[in-house]
N, C-alpha and C positions, 0 to 999 in steps of 0.2 A: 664698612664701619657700622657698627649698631647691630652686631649678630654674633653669633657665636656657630662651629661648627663640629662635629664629631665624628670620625671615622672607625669604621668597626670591619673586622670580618668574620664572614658565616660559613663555617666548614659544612654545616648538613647544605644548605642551596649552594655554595662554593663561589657565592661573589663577595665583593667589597662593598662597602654602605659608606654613604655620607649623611649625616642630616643637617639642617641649619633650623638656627632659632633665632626670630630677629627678637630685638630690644624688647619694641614695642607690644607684642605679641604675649599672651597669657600662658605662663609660665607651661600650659602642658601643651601647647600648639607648636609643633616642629612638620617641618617640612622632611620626611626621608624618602632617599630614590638611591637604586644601586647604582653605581659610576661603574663599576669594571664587574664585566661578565660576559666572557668573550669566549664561553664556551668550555667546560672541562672544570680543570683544578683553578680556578683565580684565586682562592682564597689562601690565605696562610696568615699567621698571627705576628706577623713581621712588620709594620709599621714604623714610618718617620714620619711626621706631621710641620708643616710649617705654613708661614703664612708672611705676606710681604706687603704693608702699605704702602700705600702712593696714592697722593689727593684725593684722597677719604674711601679711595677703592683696596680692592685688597687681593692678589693673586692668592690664590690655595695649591700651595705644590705636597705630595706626597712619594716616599720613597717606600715601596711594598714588595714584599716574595712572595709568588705564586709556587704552588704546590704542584705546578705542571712536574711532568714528569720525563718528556721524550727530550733529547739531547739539543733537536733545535727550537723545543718553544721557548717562549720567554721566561724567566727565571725574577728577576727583580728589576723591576717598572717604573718610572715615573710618570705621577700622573699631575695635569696642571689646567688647572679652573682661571683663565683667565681675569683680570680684574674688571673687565667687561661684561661679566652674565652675575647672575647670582649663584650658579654655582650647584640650584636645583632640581638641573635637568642631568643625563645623563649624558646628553651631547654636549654639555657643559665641559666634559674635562677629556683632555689629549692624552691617549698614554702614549711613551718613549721607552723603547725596552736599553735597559743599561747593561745586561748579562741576559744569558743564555744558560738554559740546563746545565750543558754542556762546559761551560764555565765554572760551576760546583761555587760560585758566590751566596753570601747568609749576610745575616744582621746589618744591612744598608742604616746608614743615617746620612742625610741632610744638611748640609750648610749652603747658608747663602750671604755672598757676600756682596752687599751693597752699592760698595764703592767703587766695585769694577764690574759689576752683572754678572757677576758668572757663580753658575750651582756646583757645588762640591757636593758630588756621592763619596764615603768610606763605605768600603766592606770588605770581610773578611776571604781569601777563599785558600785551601779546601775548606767545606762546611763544617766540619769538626774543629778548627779551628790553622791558621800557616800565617800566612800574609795580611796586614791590612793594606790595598790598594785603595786606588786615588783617580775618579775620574770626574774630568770637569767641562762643562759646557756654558755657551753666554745665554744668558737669560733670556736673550732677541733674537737669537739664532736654534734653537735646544737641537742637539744630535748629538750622540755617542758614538764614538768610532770601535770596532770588535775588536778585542782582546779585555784583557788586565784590568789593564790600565798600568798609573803608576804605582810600584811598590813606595808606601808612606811610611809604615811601621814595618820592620824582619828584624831577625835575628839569626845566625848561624846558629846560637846555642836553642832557644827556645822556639820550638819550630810550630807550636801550637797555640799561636796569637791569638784572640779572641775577640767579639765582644765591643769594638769600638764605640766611644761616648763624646762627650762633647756637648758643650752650652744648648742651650733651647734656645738663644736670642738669635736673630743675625748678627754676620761677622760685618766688619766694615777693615778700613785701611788706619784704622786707630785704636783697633780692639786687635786684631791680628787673629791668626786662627789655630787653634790649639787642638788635636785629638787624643786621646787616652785608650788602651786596649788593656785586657787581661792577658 
């Protein structure tokens, strides 16, 4: 609480950046440290950004594509800044691989839904556009299991799905949860 955050990626270095800005702090004093640089392609300009209070803490979850390239590196990542650090260190945040190369998954977003724990990744695959799938993990437990996941969005006729969107708030069990694709 009392900060604000920003993530960015850098194709010429090929990592991911975070910065934080607290409240207090004159308007040009930011803290930035790369979070994910694990070697190779990490970057990619694919981004979902979220954030989850609880008693005045605040967990930083992100949904990213790396531009890796061999069939088993990681493909699209979650990375997650517990509500315990501040978030400005690099050993700050856990990444969780959701897909694989090999998986051919794009355009990840985010949902988190409150009232049961549990994160909702969309994404699309093939990368050109097919399937929106559906995989979900508790918030207290985070793992992915390999494959898919669930198919959320198909179609028999339109085989080139896209692009999935979705609220910026969290979900909870009174809002419900809604996705939208091209």
């Amino acid at each position: 609480k009392g900060r604000i955050g920003v993530m960015w990626s850098n194709h010429t270095t090929q990592k991911m950046y975070f910065a934080a800005h607290l409240d207090s702090d004159p308007d040009n004093v930011w803290q930035s440290i790369s979070i994910y640089a694990p070697g190779g392609a990490a970057a990619d300009d694919h981004i979902n950004l979220k954030s989850l209070q609880t008693d005045n803490a605040g967990s930083v979850f992100a949904v990213l594509k790396t531009s890796f390239s061999t069939s088993n590196t990681p493909l699209i990542n979650l990375l997650v800044c517990s509500s315990n650090t501040n978030c400005t260190a690099a050993s700050n945040w856990q990444p969780y691989v959701v897909y694989y190369k090999q998986d051919h998954h794009t355009r990840a977003i985010l949902l988190i839904d409150t009232s049961n724990r549990v994160l909702n990744i969309f994404s699309t695959s093939g990368e050109s556009g097919g399937v929106i799938y559906r995989k979900s993990t508790s918030m207290d437990s985070i793992q992915f299991v390999g494959g898919h996941g669930t198919p959320f969005i198909q179609s028999k006729t339109d085989t080139a799905i896209n692009n999935s969107t979705s609220t910026k708030q969290n979900v909870n069990s009174t809002t419900g949860l809604v996705v939208l694709a091209s």
